[in-house]
LOPANU-47166 format. One line per 5 residues: number of its first residue (from 1); their letters; for each residue x, y, z of C-alpha. Coordinates in Angstrom, 1 decimal, decimal comma, padded with zeros to 4 digits, m for minus. Layout:
! LOPANU-47166
NUM> A> X:Y:Z ~ ... $
! end
This chain:
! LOPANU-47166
1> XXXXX> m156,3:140,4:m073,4 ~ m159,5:141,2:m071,2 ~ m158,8:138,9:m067,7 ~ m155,2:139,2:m068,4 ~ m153,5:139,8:m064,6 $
6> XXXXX> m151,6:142,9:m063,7 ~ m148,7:140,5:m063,2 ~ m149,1:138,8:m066,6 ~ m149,1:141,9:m068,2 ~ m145,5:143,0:m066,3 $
11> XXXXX> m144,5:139,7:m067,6 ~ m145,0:140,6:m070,8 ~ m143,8:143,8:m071,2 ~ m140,8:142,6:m069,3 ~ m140,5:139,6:m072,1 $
16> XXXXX> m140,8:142,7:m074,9 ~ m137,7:144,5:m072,9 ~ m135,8:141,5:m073,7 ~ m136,1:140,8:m076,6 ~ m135,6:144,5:m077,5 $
21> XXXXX> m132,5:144,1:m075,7 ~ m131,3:141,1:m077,4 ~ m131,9:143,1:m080,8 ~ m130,1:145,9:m079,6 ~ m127,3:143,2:m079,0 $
26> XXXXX> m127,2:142,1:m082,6 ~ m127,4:145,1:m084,0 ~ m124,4:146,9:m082,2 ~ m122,5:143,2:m083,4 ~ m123,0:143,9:m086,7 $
31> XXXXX> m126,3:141,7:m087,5 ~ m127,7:145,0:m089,5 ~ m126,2:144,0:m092,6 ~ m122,1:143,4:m093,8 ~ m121,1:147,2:m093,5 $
36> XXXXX> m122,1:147,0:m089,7 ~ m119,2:144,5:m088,4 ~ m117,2:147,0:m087,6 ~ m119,7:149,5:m086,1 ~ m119,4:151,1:m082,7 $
41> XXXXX> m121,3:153,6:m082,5 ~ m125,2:153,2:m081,6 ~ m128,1:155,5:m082,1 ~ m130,3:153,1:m080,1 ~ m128,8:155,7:m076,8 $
46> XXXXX> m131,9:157,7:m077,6 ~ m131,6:159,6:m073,8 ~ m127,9:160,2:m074,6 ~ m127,0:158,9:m071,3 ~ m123,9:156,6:m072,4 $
51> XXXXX> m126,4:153,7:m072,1 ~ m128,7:151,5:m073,9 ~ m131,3:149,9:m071,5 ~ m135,0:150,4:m070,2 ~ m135,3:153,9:m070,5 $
56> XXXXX> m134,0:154,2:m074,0 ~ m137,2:151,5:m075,3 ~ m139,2:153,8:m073,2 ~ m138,3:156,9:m075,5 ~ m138,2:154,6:m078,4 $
61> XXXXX> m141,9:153,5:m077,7 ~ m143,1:157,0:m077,8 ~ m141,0:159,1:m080,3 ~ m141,3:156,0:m082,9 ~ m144,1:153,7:m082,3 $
66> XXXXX> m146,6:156,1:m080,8 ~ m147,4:153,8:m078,4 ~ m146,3:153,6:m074,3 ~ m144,2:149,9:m074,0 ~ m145,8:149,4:m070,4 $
71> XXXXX> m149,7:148,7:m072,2 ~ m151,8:146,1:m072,8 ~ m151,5:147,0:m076,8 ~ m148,1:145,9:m076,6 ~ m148,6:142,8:m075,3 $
76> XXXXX> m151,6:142,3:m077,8 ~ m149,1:143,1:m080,7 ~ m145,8:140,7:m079,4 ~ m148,3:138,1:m077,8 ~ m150,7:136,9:m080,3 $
81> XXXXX> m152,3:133,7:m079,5 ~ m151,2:132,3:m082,8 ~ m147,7:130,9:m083,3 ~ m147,0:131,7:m086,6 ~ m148,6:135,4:m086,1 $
86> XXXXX> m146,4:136,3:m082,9 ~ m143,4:134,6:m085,2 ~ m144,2:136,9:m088,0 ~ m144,5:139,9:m085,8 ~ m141,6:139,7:m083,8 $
91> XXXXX> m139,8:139,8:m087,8 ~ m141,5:142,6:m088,2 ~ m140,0:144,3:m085,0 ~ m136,6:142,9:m085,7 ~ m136,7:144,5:m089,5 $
96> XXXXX> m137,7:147,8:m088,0 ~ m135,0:147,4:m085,3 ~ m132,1:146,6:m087,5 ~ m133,5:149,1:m089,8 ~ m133,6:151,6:m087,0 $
101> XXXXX> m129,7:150,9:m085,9 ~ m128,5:151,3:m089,3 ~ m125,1:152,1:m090,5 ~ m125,5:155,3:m090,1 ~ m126,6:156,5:m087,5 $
106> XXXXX> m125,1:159,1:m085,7 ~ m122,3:158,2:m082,7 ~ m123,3:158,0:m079,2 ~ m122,7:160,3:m076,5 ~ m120,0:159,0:m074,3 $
111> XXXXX> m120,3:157,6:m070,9 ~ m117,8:158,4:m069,3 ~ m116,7:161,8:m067,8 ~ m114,3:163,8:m069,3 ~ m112,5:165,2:m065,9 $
116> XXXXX> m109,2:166,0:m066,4 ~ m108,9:167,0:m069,7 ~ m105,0:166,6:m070,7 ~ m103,7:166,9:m074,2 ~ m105,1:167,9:m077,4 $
121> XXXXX> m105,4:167,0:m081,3 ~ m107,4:168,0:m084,4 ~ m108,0:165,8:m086,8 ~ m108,1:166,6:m090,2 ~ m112,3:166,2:m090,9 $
126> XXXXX> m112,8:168,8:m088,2 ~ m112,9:166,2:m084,9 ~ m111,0:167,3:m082,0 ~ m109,5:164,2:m079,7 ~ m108,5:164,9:m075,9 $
131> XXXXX> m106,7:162,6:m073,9 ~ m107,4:162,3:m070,2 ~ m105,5:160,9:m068,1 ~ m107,5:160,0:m065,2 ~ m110,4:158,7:m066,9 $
136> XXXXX> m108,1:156,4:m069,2 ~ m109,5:157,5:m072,0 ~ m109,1:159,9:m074,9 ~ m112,7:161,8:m076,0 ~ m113,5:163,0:m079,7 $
141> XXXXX> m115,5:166,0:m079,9 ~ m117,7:167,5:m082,8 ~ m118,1:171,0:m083,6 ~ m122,5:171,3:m083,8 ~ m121,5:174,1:m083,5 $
146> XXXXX> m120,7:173,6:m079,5 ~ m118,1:170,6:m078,8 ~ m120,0:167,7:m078,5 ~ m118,4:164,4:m077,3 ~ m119,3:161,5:m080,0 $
151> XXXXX> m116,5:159,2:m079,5 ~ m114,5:157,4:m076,6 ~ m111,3:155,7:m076,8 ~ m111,5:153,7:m073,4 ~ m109,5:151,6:m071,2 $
156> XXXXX> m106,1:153,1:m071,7 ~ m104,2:153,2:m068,8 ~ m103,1:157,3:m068,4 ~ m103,3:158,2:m071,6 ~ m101,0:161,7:m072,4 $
161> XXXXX> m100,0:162,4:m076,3 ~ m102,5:162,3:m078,7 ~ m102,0:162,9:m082,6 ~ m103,3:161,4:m085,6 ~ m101,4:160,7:m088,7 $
166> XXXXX> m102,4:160,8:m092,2 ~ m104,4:158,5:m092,7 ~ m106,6:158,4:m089,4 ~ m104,8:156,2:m087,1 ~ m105,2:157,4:m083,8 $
171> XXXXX> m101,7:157,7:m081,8 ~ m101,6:157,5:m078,1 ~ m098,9:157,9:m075,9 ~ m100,1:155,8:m073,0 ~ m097,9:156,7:m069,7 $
176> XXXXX> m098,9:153,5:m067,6 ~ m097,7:151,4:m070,5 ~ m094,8:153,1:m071,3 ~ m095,5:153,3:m075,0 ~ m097,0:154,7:m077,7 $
181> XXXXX> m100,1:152,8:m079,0 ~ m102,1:153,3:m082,2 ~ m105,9:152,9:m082,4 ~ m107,7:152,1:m085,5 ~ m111,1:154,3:m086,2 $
186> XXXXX> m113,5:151,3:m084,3 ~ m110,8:151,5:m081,0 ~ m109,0:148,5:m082,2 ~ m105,5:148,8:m081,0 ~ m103,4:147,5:m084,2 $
191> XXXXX> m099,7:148,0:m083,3 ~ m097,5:149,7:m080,6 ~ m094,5:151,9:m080,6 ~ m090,9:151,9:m078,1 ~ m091,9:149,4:m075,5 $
196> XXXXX> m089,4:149,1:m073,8 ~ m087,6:152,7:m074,4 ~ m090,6:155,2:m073,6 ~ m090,9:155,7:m070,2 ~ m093,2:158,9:m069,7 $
201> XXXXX> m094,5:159,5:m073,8 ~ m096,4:163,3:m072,9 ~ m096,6:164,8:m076,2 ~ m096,7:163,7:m079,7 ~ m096,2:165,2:m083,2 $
206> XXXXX> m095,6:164,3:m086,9 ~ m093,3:166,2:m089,3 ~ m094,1:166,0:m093,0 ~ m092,5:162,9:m094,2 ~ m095,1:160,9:m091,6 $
211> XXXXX> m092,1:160,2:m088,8 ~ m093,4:160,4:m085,2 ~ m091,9:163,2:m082,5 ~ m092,2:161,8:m078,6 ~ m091,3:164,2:m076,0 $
216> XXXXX> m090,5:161,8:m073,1 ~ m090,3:163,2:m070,0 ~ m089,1:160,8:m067,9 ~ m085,8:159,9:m070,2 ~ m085,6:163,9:m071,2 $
221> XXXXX> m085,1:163,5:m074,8 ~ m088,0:163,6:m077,7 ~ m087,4:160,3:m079,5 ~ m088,2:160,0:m083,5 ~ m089,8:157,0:m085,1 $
226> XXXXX> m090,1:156,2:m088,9 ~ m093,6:155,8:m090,5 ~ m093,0:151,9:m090,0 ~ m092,3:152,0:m086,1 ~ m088,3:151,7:m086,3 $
231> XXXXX> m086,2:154,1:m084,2 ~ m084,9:157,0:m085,8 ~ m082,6:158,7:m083,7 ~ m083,5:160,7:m080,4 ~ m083,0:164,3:m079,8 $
236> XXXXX> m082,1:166,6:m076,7 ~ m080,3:164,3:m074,4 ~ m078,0:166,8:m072,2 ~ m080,1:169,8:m073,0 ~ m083,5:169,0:m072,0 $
241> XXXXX> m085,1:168,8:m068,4 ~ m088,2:167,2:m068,5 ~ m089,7:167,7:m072,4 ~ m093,5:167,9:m072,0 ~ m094,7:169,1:m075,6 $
246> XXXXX> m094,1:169,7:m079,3 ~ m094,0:171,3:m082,4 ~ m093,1:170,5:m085,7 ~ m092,5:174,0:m088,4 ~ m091,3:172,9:m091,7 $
251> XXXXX> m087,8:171,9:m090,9 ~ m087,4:173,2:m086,8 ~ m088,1:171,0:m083,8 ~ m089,7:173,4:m081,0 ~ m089,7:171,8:m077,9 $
256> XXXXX> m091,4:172,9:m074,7 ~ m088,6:172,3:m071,9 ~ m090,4:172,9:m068,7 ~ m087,5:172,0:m066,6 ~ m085,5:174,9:m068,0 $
261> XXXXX> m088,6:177,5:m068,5 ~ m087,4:177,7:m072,4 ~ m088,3:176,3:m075,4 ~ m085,1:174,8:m077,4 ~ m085,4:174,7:m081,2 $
266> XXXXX> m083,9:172,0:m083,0 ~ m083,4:170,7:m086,7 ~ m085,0:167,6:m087,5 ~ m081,3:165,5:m087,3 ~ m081,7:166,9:m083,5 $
271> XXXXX> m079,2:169,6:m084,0 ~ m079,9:172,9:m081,5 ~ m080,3:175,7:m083,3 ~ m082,0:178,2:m080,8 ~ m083,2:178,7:m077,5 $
276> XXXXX> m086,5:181,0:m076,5 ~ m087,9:182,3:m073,5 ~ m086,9:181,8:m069,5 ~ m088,3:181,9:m066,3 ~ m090,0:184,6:m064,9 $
281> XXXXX> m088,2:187,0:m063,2 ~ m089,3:190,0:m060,6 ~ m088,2:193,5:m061,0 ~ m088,9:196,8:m059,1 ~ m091,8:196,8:m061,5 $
286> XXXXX> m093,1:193,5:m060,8 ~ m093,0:190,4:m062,4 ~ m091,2:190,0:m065,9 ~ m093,5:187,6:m067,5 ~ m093,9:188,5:m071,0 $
291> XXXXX> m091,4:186,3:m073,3 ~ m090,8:183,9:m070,3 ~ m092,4:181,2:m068,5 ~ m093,4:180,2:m065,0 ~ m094,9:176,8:m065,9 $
296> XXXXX> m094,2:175,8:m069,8 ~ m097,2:173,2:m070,8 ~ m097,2:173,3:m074,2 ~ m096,3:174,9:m077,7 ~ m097,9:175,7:m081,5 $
301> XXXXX> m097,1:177,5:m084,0 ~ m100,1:179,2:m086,2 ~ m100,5:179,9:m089,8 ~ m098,7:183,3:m089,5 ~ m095,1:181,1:m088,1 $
306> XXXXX> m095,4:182,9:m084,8 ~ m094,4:180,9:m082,1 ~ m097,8:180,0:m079,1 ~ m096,5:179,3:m075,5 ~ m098,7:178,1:m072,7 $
311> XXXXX> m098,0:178,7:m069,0 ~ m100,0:176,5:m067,0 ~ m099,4:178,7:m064,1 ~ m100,2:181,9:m065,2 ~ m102,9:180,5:m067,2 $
316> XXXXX> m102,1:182,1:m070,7 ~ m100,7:181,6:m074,0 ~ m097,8:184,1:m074,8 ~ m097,4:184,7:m078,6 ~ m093,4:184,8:m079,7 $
321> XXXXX> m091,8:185,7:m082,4 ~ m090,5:182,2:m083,4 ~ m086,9:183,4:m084,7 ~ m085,9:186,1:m081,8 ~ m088,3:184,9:m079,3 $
326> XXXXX> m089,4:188,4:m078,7 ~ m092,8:188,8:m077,1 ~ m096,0:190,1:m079,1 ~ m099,2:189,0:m077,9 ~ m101,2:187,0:m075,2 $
331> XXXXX> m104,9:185,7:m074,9 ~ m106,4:183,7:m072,2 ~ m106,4:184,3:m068,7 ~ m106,4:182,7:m065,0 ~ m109,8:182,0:m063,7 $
336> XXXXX> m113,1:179,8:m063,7 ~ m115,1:181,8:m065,9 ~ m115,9:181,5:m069,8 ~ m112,8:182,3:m071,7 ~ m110,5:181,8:m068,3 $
341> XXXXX> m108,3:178,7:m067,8 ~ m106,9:176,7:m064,4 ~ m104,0:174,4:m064,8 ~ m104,2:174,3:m069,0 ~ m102,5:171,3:m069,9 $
346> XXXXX> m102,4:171,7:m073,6 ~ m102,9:173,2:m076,8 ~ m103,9:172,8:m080,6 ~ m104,7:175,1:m083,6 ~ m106,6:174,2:m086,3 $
351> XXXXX> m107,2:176,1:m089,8 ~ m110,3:178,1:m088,2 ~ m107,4:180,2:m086,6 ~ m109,0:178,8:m083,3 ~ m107,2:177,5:m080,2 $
356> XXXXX> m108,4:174,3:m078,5 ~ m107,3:174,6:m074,6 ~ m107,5:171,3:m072,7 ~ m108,6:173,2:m069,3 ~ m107,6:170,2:m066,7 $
361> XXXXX> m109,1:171,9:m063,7 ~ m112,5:173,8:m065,1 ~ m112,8:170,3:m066,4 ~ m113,7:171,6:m069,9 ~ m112,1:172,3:m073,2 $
366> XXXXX> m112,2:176,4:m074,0 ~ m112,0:177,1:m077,6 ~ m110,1:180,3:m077,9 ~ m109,8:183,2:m081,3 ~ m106,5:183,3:m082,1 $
371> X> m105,5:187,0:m082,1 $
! end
């Protein structure tokens, strides 16, 4: 290419931007071969910025081909005088393109920002799924062996409840649509649940015969669906006062009653059976916290049956005896350092005997021992 012009040359590598672009394109739309149609996920992000443009061809360039895209070799090797050679070398790059977007290849890191993480969910392969309800969108994270966001259910208009049922469908109770929506593994949303009835959907379980649990906090009542989508029955009207989360132990119903600083225990026909807890009270001591609540956010119970509480205003989970209610434990505490928690908004356990704590205003999730 000796005489070539500086501008030719920008021309060119500009022209081999596009059509790595345009390769990019067919690849993520499932071009790489019948396994891909579904794909979403794209190891082409090779600066793991949320993006595939410019800067990841530039990375690609140097970590794969050895070469720097902005040369005159580059142009050499896309530009060839000859038709049929520049025809058969652009297959060439395609072949190693599709090759290199394959199946797969790992998940992306996500764009956007997970800012005010809300509630929580482990999945059964060891993925934990956030919801946030300012960013729309509900975030899975991977244990390698920090939490690592690979995932990123988006565009869902104040997503609260997250949970996932057997077999991997992704439920979401989505407050600015008054519903609950479920979400296929590729984000394809594939049916709704109580339009219509749901007005503020902030938590949601499963108890062992697949039926869903939605603590509605607007209509104060948790209402129970059947594995097909049909209204159960609903449970709590009269006794609750704004239900924000849930738990599901054999055959008990533990719901988090913020409203009245307790959490009410019911069979799964909806029948009361016990109520735990209170608000916090001052003595000549000081405060009376342990066993009660100032702020009840959310509620779990571990491997052991023992009842976790969390108190977004104190910023701490109290650990109950499930039956009596009587206090035993507590872990967590009020702050902005490592291990510390501001306005938790939710909690899940998973067979690790960890904690997952969505930690809305440190803006992180803090992954706690259970003791």
């Amino acid at each position: 290419m000796r005489g070539t012009t500086t501008r030719a040359r920008r021309g060119r590598a500009s022209r081999f931007i596009r059509n790595l672009a345009v390769i990019a394109l067919l690849a993520s739309l499932g071009f790489g071969g019948p396994s891909c149609k579904r794909r979403h996920h794209h190891k082409s992000d090779q600066n793991r910025d949320g993006l595939i443009d410019v800067q990841d061809v530039v990375v690609f360039a140097g970590i794969h081909l050895g070469r720097d895209w902005q040369t005159v070799v580059w142009c050499q090797w896309l530009e060839g005088d000859d038709r049929h050679l520049k025809k058969k070398r652009l297959r060439k790059l395609f072949a190693f393109m599709v090759e290199y977007f394959a199946c797969d290849s790992p998940p992306p890191a996500v764009a956007s920002a997970n800012d005010y993480p809300t509630r929580l969910a482990w999945a059964s392969d060891g993925r934990l799924y956030v919801s946030d309800a300012l960013a729309g969108s509900v975030f899975v994270y991977e244990r390698r062996p920090e939490l690592t966001p690979v995932a990123e259910y988006k565009n869902l208009a104040k997503p609260l409840g997250v949970a996932l049922d057997a077999s991997g469908i992704l439920y979401v109770g989505v407050d600015g649509r008054n519903r609950v929506e479920l979400y296929d593994a590729g984000s394809n949303l594939i049916a709704t649940i109580g339009d219509g009835a749901i007005r503020m959907p902030n938590d949601l379980t499963f108890d062992a015969a697949g039926n869903l649990y939605v603590a509605d906090s607007q209509s104060n009542r948790v209402w129970v669906y059947d594995p097909t989508g049909v209204l159960l029955r609903s449970i709590g009207q009269g006794e609750l006062r704004f239900p924000v989360a849930l738990a599901v132990s054999g055959a008990e119903l533990y719901v988090a009653d913020q409203g009245n600083h307790q959490v009410k225990v019911f069979d799964l026909q909806g029948n009361l059976l016990r109520v735990l807890g209170g608000r916090v009270s001052q003595g000549s001591l000081g405060y009376k916290w342990q066993g009660k609540f100032v702020r009840l956010e959310a509620v779990a119970i571990d491997a052991a049956g023992r009842l976790h509480a969390l108190d977004s205003q104190q910023g701490l989970i109290e650990v109950l005896d499930a039956t009596t209610g009587t206090f035993l434990t507590s872990y967590g505490e009020k702050g902005t350092g490592p291990g510390q928690l501001s306005l938790p908004m939710g909690i899940a356990m998973n067979s690790a005997g960890e904690t997952a704590v969505s930690d809305s205003e440190n803006q992180r999730i803090e992954i706690l021992p259970v003791p």
